[in-house]
C-alpha distance (Angstrom), angle and dihedral (degrees) to the residues before:
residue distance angle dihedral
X1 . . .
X2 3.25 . .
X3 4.27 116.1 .
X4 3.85 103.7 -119.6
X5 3.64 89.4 47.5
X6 3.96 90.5 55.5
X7 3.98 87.9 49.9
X8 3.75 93.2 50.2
X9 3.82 88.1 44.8
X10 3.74 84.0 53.0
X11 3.62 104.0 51.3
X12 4.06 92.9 40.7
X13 4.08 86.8 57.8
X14 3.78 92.4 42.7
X15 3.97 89.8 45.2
X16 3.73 83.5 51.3
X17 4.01 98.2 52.8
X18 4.04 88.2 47.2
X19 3.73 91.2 50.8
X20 3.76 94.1 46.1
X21 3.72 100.4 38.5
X22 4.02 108.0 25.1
X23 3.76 110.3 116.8
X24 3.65 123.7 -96.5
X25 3.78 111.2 -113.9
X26 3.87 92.1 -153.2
X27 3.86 122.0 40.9
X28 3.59 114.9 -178.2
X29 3.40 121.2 -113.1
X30 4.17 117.7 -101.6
X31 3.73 114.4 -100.2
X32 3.30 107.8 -118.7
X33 3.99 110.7 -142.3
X34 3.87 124.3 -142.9
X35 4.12 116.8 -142.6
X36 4.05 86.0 -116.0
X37 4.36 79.8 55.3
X38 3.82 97.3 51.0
X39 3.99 90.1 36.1
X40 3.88 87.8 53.4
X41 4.30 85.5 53.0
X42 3.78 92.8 41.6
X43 4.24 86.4 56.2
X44 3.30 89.7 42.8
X45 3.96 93.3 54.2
X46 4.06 96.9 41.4
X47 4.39 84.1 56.3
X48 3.24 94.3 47.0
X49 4.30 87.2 45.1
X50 4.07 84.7 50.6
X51 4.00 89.8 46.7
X52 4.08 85.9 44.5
X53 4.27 86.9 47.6
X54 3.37 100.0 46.9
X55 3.50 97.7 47.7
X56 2.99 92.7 53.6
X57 3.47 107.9 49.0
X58 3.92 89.9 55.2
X59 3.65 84.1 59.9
X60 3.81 91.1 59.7
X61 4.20 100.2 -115.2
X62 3.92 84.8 117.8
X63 3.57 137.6 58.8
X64 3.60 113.6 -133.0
X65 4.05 92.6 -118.5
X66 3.84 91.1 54.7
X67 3.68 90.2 43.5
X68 3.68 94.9 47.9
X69 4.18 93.0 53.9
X70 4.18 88.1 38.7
X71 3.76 87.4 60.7
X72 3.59 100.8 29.9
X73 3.99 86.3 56.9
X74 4.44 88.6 42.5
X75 4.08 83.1 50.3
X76 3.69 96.7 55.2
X77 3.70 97.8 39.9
X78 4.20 90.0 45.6
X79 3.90 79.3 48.5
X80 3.83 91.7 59.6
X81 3.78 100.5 41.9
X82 3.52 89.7 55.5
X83 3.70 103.2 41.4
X84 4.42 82.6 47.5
X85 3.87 77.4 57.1
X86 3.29 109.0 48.8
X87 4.01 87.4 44.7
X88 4.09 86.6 56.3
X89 3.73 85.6 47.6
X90 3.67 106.0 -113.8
């Protein structure tokens, strides 16, 4: 190879490891999440769970007793979330 093509090889690699790994100067702040925020994400998760549960018990990967207590259980718990939010007024 010839010697000015190693260099150049050199500097585009070492260009490449600054670019990828040199320190950011600004890092955004954390988000900092209210109870009514995660409650909000929790609901969210338990529908989509029920959406997840039911569609799969009408493609037959459930029998109807376990799928009966899984949604019972998602019911009650979606039932608490939102009753906590309502009480925090969201």
């Amino acid at each position: 190879m010839d010697f000015q093509l190693l260099i150049l090889l050199f500097v585009l690699v070492l260009g490449y490891f600054a670019y990828v790994f040199w320190p950011q100067k600004r890092i955004a702040a954390p988000v900092e999440k209210t109870r009514l925020d995660y409650l909000r994400e929790r609901k969210d998760v338990i529908y989509d769970n029920l959406r997840d549960l039911n569609f799969e018990f009408r493609a037959g990967k459930y029998p109807a007793d376990d799928y009966a207590r899984q949604r019972e259980s998602l019911e009650a718990e979606a039932a608490r979330v939102v009753a906590e939010i309502e009480s925090l007024g969201g």
